[in-house]
Structure formats: structure tokens, C-alpha cells
N, C-alpha and C positions, 0 to 999 in steps of 0.2 A: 724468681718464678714462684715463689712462696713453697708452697705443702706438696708443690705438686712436679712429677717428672712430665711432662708435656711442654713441649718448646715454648708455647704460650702461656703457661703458668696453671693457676686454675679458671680463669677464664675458659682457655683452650680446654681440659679436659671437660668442661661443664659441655662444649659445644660440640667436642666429640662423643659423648656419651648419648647427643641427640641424633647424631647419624650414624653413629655404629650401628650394621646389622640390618638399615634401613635400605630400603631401596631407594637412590638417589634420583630415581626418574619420577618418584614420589615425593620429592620435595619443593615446594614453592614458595619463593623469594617474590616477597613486593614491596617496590621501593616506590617510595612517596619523595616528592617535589611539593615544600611548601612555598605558598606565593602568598599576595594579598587576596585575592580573589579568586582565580583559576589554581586552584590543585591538579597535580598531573600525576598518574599513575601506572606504574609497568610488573606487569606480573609474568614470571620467567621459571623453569625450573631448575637444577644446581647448576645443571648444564650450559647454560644458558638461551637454553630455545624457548622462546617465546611463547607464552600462552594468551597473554594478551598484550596485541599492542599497547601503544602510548594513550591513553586516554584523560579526558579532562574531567574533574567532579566541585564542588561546590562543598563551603563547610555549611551547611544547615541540615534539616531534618530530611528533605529531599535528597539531595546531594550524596550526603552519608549513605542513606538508603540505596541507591544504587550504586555507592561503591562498597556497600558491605554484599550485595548482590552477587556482584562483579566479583567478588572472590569467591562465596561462595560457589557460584557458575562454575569457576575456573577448580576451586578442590573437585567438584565433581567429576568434572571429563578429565579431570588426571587422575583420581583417586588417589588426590594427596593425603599422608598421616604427617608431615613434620610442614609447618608453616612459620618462614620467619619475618618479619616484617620492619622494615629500617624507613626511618627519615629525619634528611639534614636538617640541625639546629638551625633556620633561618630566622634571625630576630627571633619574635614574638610570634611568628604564624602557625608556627610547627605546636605549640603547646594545645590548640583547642582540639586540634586532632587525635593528637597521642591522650590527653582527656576518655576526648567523644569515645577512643577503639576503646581506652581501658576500659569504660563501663559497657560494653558489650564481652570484654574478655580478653582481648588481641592483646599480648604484648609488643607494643613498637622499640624498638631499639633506638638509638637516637645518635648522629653521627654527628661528630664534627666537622664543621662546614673543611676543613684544613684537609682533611683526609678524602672528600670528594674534589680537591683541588690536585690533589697528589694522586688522586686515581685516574683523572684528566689526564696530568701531564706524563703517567707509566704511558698510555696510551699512544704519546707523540702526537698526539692532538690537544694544540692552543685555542681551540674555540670552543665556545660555551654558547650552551643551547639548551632547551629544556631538554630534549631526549640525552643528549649527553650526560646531564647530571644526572639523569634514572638510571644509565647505561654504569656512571661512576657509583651510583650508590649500590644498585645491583651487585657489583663486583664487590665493594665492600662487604656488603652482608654475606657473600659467599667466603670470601677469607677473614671472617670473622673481626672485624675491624672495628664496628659497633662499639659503642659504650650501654651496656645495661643499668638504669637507673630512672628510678620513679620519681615523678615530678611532685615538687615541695607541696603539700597538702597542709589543711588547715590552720594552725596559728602561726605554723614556720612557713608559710607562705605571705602570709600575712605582713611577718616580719620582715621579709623579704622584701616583700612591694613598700613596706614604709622606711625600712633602712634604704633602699637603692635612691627612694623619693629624695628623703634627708640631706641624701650626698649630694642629691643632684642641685637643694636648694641650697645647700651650705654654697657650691661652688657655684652657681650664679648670685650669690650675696659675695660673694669672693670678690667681683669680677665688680661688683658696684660699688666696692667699698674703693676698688683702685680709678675708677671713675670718680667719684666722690671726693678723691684725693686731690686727681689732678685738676679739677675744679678750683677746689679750695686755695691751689696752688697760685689762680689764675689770679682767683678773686682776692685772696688775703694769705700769700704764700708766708709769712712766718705764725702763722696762728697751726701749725702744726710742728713748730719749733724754731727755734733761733741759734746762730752759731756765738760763743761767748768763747774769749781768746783772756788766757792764764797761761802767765809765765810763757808767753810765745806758741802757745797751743792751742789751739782749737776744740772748746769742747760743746757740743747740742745739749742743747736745756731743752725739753717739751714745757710748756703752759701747761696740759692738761695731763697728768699721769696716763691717763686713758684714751686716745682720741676719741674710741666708741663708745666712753664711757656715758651716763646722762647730761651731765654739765654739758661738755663739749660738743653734743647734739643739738643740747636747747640753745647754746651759742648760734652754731650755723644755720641751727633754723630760723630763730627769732631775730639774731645780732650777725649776720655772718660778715659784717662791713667794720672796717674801724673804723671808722665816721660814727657809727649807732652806737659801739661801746664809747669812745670817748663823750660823749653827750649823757650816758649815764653816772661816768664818773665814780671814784672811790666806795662812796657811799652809795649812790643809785646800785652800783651791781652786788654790795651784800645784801642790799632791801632784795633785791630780784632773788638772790643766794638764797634768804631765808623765805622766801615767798613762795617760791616755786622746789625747795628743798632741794638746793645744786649742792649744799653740802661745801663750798668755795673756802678753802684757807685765803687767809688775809695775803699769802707767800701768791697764791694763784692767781687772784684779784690784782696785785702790782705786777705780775707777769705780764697779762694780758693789757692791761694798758698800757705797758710800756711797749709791747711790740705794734698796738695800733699809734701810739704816737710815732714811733718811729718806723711803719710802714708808707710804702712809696705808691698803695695800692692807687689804681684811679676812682674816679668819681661811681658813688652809684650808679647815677642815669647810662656814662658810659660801659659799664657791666651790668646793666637790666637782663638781658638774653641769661649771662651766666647764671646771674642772679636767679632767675626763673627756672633753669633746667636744674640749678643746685636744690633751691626747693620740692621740685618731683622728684629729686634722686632718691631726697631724703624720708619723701615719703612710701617708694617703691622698698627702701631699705627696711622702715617700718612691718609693710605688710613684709617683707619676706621675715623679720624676726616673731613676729605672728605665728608663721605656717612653721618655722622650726621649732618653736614652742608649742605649738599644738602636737609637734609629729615626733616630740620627743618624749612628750605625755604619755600618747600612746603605744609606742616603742615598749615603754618601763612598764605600763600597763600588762602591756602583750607578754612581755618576755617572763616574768614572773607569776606566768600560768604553764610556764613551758621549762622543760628540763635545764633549757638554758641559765636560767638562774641561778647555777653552780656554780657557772663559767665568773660571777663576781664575786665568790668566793677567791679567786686569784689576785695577788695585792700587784697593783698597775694595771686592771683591765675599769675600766668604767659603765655604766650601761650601756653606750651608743656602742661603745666598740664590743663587747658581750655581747650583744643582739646582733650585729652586722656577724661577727664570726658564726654565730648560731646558726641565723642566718643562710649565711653561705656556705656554711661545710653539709647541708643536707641533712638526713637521716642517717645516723652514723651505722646502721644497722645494715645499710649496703655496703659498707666496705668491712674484707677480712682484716687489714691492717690501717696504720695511719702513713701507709708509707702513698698511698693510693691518695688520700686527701692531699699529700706535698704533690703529689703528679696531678690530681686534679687543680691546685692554686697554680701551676706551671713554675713552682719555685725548687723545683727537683734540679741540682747541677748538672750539664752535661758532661758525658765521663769520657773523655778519649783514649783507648789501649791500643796496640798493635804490635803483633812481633815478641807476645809474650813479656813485655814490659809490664811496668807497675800500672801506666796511665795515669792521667790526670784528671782533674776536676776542672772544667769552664765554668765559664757562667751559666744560670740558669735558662730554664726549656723557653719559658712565659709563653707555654701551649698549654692552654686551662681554659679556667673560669677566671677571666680579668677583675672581676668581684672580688674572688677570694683571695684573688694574688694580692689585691691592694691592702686588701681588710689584713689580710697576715702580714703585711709590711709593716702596716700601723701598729699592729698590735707588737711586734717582736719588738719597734723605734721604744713602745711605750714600758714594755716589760724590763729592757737594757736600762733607762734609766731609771723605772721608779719599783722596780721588783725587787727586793735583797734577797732569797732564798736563789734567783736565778742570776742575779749578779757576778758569782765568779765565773760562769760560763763568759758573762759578754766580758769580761776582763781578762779569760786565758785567749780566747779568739783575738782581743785587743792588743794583747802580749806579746801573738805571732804576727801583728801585723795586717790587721784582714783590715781591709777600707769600711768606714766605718758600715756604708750600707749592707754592704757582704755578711755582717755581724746584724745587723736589722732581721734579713731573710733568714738568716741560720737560727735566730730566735722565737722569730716567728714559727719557722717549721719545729722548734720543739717545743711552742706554742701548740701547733696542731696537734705534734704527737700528746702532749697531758691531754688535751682539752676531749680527744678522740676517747683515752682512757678514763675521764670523765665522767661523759658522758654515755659510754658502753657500759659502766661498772652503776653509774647512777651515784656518786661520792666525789665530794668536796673537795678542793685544793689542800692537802696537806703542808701545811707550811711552820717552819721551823722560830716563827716569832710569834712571841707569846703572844697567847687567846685576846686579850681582853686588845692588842692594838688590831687584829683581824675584826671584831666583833665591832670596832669603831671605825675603822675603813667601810666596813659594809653598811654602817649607820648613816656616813657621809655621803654615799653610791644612793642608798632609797629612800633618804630623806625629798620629800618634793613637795610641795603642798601641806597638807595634812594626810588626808586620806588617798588613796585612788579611786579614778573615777572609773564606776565600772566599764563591762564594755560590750556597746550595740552589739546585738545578736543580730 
């Protein structure tokens, strides 16, 4: 409960200090229903009698205006002084409103969608309906259930919209590389390896050290048939090697014709179709390393105008994942501690006691921000292995046994908690290996290009 003797912590005392004293017939509660289109809104006193029905408004200048009206109206014939105003996180809808209110004043509160599901079902009512969920948010905002927190603003918003991007093209390029695979499988299945039997064993040789490498691209695009390479022959494919800069060891080059001569593939003509959709794969694959390259550009741009760029003072954080954490943990400046950012990633354990016992530790809530859960997963995976100032933690958790992910999440969160003290204090990772290999970690992290390119105003 932190600082504070109130059941709720300080939350709770912040939200009884706004009703102490007040008169509670004077207080009005308006809870918002965000949609695509149709906004629905219900204004109620503590009490819960009605001041104004269910109504419908619109997000434009219109719209707004008569529902900023509509409250005003309603403080009047109540002569309200405490006004609190809540609405559920639905996707993306909810954000242009809590916006539009902030720049007239209103603080919106902003609930999680889980907690209007749980206000539901206290009820003993399974049906969902728009008045229902005003009915459920309403009751929230009276027993204080609300999360208080301002929406990400300028470059960490930013960062925000191009880290979630990034993810989202990394993992559809994910999903076309294993397409691409089983393609290649069809078409020329040992051109992605071969099995090669020593002393009675089985071992996989790859052709290409790389399959994504360039060589092994320019293959499947130009050569993707062993028919095409064997017609170039020894010689023809280091002419092509040095020609087009594949860079091909002489070891690579008798690879690869040894697995097209002894491939079983069929004829072109009858793999035309494969043939064909193998070539748009590879160019769809193209454009997406395009857009990750463009979005990682400005990622390293963005981040290194923004405090975040302390966060790669940490040895094993790199810029994607320093900007995703930045990112996603907010303005550190809303929470009193970082025990709040592990409850907001939902990687908080759950704790069962009863009966005066010691209790235990479960698994974690994964009631958050699924953003940041992920992002702190990555980042603890990355810190366990490539960190050495935080290495003996992952080795005493190792010690006792904890499955390796369990030691992921438990790194991450004291990931969170540095990076929280961080960034509150405004000071650099301290770390216990000398200067000069930190000062070339961070060389290797912002080296890109030459310069940075600046950035659209």
C-alpha cells in the first residue's frame, strides 16, 4: 500500500481527500462508452441516480460540443463541485476523447476493459449491452477502480507508434520467411541443407551460412532451380560470385552444385506456379526489409532526443529494445514506485496466503499492458545472457532451479526497476566493467550510417 494507511494505498487516500467533507449529492460521475462511431454517455451522482440518461455523441467539433454541454447542463441543476469522469480502454477509440476532454480540462480516468467485465459479472448479469457497460464503468469510477494516467505525448508517443509498427512488420516478415521456406522446400528442398552421414551419424551441412543472407537471396531469385545452377557450372557461378558481389567461397560453390546434381527436384515447366509465387514472396520480403529499415532509422533518430537514451547505457539493451522499453513504460513521472510499472507489464507474481501461512508465489497476473509485458520479457531474455554486472542474479535464480522463462520475467522486472531509477534520477547505468569496453558497446549501438538524419517537424 506504499506511504500510505488507506486500504487502497495512495491511490485511495488521493480519492478520499476529494470527497472528504463534500457533499456526495454534489458529486458527478460520467462514464463514457468508447465505440467506432457512436459514443454513449451516462452521467449519475455517487449515488447512483441518474442525472442524465444514456445518450449518444459523436467525436468531432460538433459532437464534443454538445457533450461538453451535456455536462455542463447536468453540474448546473446539481450544483456539483467534485466531477469524475472515467472511460474503458477500447482499442484505439477511447484515446481522441481523453485527448479532445484534456484540452478543455476534464481529467478522464481510463479503465481497463477487464475491470468493466468484472463489474458485469458482480452484477449476475452475462449480457453486455451499451447501457450495461456505462452502468459497469459508472460503478467503477465510484469505487475507485480507474487507472490515473496521461496519454503518451510527443516523441514517446512517437516512439510508441513506430516501435508497436516495427513489431508488427518484423512479425509479418516472420511469417514469410516460413512461407518462403516451404516453398523452397517444394521447389529445391536440399538448397536449404543437406543431411551428410559420419561414422553412422547424421550431420546437416547448410550451402549458405545465411539462408537470408545476400548470396542465398540472389540464388532463389535469379537460380532458384538446379537445372539453372548446374548450366552455370564451377566457373560460371564464381564469374556471377564476383560480378554481382555474392562474396561465394570456392567450399560454397561445390556445395551447391553438388546438392543440385543430386537433387530429385522436377522440371521447371512442372513447378512454374511455385516458381512464380517463390518470386513475389521474395519480393514482398524485400519491401518489408525496406520498411524495417526505414523504421529502425527513425526509431535511433527519435530515441536519442528523448531521455530514453540512457537506457543504452545498459550492456545487453540495444536501440530497438531501449526504445520499445522507453516506449512502453510511459512517463516515469506517474508512478511513485517501479513496483507499479511490474503491475502495469502484468509480470507482478500472483501471491496466494491463507490461514496465516507464509504463501506462495504463482505465476504471473499478465493483467497489463501486453506491450510491455513482451518488451520486458525481451529485454530480461537479453540482459541474462549478454549483461555481466547482472549475470549473477540470472545464475543464483538458475541455481534454485527456476525454469529458464521464470528467470526471463524476474530480470526483466529488475530491468524495470533500474531503468525506472534511471530514468526518475536522469543517470546512466552504472556498471562495474571498465569505461573504455561500455564506451565501445555504445559505439557499436549508434553507429548507423554516418550521420542522423534529422527529423520532420
Amino acid at each position: 500500500m506504499g506511504k500510505s494507511h488507506h486500504i487502497q494505498g495512495l491511490k485511495g487516500t488521493k480519492f478520499s481527500q476529494q470527497l472528504r467533507g463534500v457533499n456526495l449529492e454534489q458529486v458527478l460521475i460520467v462514464a463514457i462508452d468508447a465505440a467506432k462511431l457512436h459514443q454513449k454517455a451516462l452521467i449519475c451522482n455517487y449515488f447512483g441516480d441518474v442525472v442524465e440518461k444514456p445518450f449518444f455523441f459523436s467525436v468531432s467539433h460538433s459532437g464534443m460540443k454538445r457533450f461538453y454541454d451535456t455536462i455542463d447542463r447536468a453540474v448546473q441543476q446539481s450544483g456539483a463541485v467534485r466531477l469524475f469522469l472515467g472511460i474503458e480502454a477500447t482499442g484505439h477509440y477511447y484515446e481522441d476523447i481523453v485527448r479532445q476532454m484534456g484540452k478543455q480540462g476534464y481529467l478522464v480516468q481510463i479503465l481497463n476493459a477487464y475491470t468493466t467485465s468484472e463489474e458485469r459479472a458482480s452484477a449476475l448479469s452475462w449480457c453486455k449491452t451499451d447501457d450495461l457497460d456505462l452502468v459497469a464503468i459508472a460503478h467503477a469510477l465510484r469505487n475507485n477502480k480507474a487507472t490515473e494516467f496521461r496519454l503518451a505525448e510527443g516523441l514517446q508517443r512517437q516512439l510508441r507508434v513506430l516501435t508497436r509498427a516495427k513489431r508488427t512488420e518484423i512479425r509479418k516478415r516472420s511469417s514469410l520467411r516460413m512461407e518462403i521456406r516451404a516453398l523452397m522446400d517444394v521447389v529445391w528442398r536440399e538448397f536449404q541443407g543437406y543431411a551428410e552421414h559420419q561414422n553412422g551419424r547424421a550431420k546437416k551441412v547448410k550451402v549458405f551460412s545465411d539462408f537470408w543472407g545476400k548470396a542465398s537471396l540472389f540464388f532463389m531469385e535469379h537460380y532458384p532451380h538446379p537445372s539453372l545452377v548446374l548450366q552455370r557450372g564451377e566457373e560460371g557461378l564464381r564469374t556471377l560470385s564476383i560480378a554481382h558481389n555474392l562474396k561465394l567461397r570456392t567450399t560454397a560453390i561445390r556445395k551447391l552444385l553438388h546438392v543440385a546434381k543430386e537433387s530429385l527436384a522436377p522440371d521447371p515447366q512442372t513447378l512454374r506456379p511455385e516458381l512464380l509465387v517463390l518470386r513475389m514472396k521474395l519480393q514482398d520480403l524485400r519491401a518489408f526489409d525496406t520498411k524495417i529499415q526505414t523504421l529502425e532509422q527513425e526509431i535511433e533518430s527519435l530515441l536519442l532526443q528523448t531521455d530514453g537514451k540512457l537506457l543504452l547505457t545498459v550492456p545487453g539493451l540495444g536501440v530497438s529494445l531501449a526504445a520499445e522499453l522507453y516506449a512502453e513504460m510511459g512517463n516515469v513521472s506517474d508512478y511513485q514506485h517501479a513496483g507499479q510499472l511490474i503491475k502495469k507489464a502484468g509480470t507482478n507474481p500472483i501471491v496466494k496466503q491463507s490461514g496465516g501461512g507464509k504463501g506462495s508465489y504463482r505465476s504471473i497476473s499478465k493483467q497489463g499492458n501486453a506491450h510491455l509485458r513482451y518488451v520486458t520479457y525481451l529485454a530480461g531474455r537479453s540482459l541474462c545472457l549478454h549483461n555481466a554486472d547482472l549475470k549473477p542474479f540470472y545464475e543464483r535464480l538458475k541455481h534454485r532451479g527456476k525454469h529458464e522463462r521464470a528467470t526471463f520475467v524476474a530480470m526483466g522486472n529488475k530491468m524495470l526497476k533500474i531503468a525506472f531509477a534511471m530514468l526518475r534520477d536522469r543517470q546512466p547505468f552504472h556498471s562495474a566493467q571498465p569505461a573504455y569496453r561500455l564506451l565501445q558497446e555504445m559505439n557499436k549501438k549508434l553507429a548507423f550510417n554516418c550521420m542522423l538524419a534529422p527529423v520532420a517537424a
